[in-house]
C-alpha positions as CSV (number, residue, x, y, z in Angstrom):
1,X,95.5,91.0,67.8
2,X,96.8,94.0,68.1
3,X,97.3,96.9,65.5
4,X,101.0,98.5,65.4
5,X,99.5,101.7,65.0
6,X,97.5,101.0,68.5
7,X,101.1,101.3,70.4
8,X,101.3,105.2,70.7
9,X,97.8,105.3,72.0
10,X,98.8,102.6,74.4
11,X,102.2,104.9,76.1
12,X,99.8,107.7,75.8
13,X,97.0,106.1,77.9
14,X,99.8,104.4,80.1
15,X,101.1,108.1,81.0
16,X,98.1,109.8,81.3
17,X,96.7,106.9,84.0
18,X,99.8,106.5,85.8
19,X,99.3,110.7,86.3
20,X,95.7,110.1,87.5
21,X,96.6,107.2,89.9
22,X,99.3,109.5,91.4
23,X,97.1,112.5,91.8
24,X,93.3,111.7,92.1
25,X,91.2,112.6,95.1
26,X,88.6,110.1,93.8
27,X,88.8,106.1,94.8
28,X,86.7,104.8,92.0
29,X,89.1,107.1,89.7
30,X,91.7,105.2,91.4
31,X,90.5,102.1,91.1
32,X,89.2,101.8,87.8
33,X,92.5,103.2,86.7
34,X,94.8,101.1,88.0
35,X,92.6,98.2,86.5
36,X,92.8,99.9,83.1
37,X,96.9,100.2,83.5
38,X,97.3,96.7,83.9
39,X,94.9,95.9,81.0
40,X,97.0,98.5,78.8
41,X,100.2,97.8,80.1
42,X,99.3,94.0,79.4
43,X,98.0,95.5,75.4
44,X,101.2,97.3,75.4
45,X,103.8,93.8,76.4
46,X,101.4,91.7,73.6
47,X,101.3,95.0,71.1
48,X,105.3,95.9,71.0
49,X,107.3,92.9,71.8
50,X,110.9,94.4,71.5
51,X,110.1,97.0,74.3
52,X,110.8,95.5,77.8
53,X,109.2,98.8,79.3
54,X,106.1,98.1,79.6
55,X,107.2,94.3,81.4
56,X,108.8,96.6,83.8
57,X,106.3,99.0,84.7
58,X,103.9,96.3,84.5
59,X,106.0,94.7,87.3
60,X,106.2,97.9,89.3
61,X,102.8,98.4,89.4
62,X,101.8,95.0,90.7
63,X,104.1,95.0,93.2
64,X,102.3,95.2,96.9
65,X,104.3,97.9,98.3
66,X,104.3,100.4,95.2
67,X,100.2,99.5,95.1
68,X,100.2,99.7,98.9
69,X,102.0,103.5,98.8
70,X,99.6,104.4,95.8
71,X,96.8,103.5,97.8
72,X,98.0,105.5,101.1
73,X,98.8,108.2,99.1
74,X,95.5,108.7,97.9
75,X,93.8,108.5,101.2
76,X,96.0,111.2,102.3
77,X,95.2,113.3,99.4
78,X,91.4,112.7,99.4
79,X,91.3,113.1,103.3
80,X,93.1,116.4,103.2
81,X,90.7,117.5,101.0
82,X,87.8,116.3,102.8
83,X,89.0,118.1,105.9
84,X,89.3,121.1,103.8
85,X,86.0,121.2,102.0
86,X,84.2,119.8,105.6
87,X,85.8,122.9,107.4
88,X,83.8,125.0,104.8
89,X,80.5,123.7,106.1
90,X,78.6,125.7,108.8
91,X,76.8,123.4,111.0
92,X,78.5,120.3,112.7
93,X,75.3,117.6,111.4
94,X,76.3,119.1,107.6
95,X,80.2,118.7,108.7
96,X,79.9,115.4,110.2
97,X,77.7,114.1,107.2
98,X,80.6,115.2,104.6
99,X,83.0,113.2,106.9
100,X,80.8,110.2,106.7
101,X,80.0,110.2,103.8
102,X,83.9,110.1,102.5
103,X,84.8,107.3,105.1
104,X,81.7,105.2,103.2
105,X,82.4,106.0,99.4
106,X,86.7,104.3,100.6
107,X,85.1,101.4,102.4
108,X,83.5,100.6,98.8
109,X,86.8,99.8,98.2
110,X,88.2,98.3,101.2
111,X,88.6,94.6,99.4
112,X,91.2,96.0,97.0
113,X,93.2,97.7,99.6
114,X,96.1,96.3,101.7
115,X,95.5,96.0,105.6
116,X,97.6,99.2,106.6
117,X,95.9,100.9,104.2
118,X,92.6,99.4,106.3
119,X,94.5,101.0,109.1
120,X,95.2,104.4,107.7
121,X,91.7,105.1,107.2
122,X,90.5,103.5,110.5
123,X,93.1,105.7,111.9
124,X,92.1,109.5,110.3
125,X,88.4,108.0,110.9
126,X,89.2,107.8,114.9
127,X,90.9,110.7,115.1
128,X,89.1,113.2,112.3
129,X,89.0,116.6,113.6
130,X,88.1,119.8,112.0
C-alpha cells in the first residue's frame, strides 16, 4: 500500500535519478539507480493510478536501445574522465594502474550491459592512449 502523500516524493526521486543516470561517471551509481527507477517508477504506476506518466517513462526506460545509449553514454563520460585524471599521473606504472583499474570496476558490471556496450569498452581498452 501505498500512502498518497508518498507520490511527490516518488516524481521527486524519479527526477533526481533520471539526472544521476544521465550524468554519473560512476557505474555502481549507475547501476544501482537505474534499479531504484524502475522500483520507483513501478511505486509511482501502483501509488497514482490516473497518471499514465510514469507507465510511459517506465516503458522508456526499459527499452534496450534507450538502456543501451544510457549505458554507452556513461562509458564515454567515465572514460573521458579517466583519461583526464590518468594524464595527471607522472609515471606510466601509476598511469597504467588508473587505466586498469577503471576497465575492472565496468567489467563488474559487464552482465547488465548490452554486447556493443561489451564492445565500446573492449574498444577504448585496445586503443587507450594518453
Amino acid at each position: 500500500m501505498h500512502i498518497p502523500q508518498m507520490i511527490p516524493v516518488y516524481y521527486k526521486q524519479v527526477e533526481e535519478t533520471i539526472y544521476l543516470l544521465e550524468n554519473t561517471v560512476k557505474p555502481d551509481v549507475f547501476f544501482s539507480r537505474y534499479d531504484f527507477l524502475i522500483l520507483t517508477l513501478t511505486r509511482l504506476i501502483e501509488a497514482d493510478k490516473n497518471d499514465n506518466k510514469p507507465a510511459q517513462i517506465l516503458i522508456e526506460y526499459k527499452n534496450d536501445k534507450t538502456i543501451e545509449g544510457l549505458i554507452n553514454k556513461l562509458i564515454e563520460r567515465s572514460h573521458e574522465r579517466l583519461l583526464k585524471e590518468a594524464s595527471d599521473i607522472k609515471t606510466e606504472k601509476g598511469r597504467n594502474s588508473k587505466i586498469n583499474k577503471y576497465f575492472d570496476e565496468m567489467a563488474k558490471f559487464s552482465e547488465k550491459m548490452h554486447p556493443s556496450n561489451i564492445a565500446l569498452l573492449e574498444d577504448m581498452k585496445k586503443h587507450n592512449s594518453l
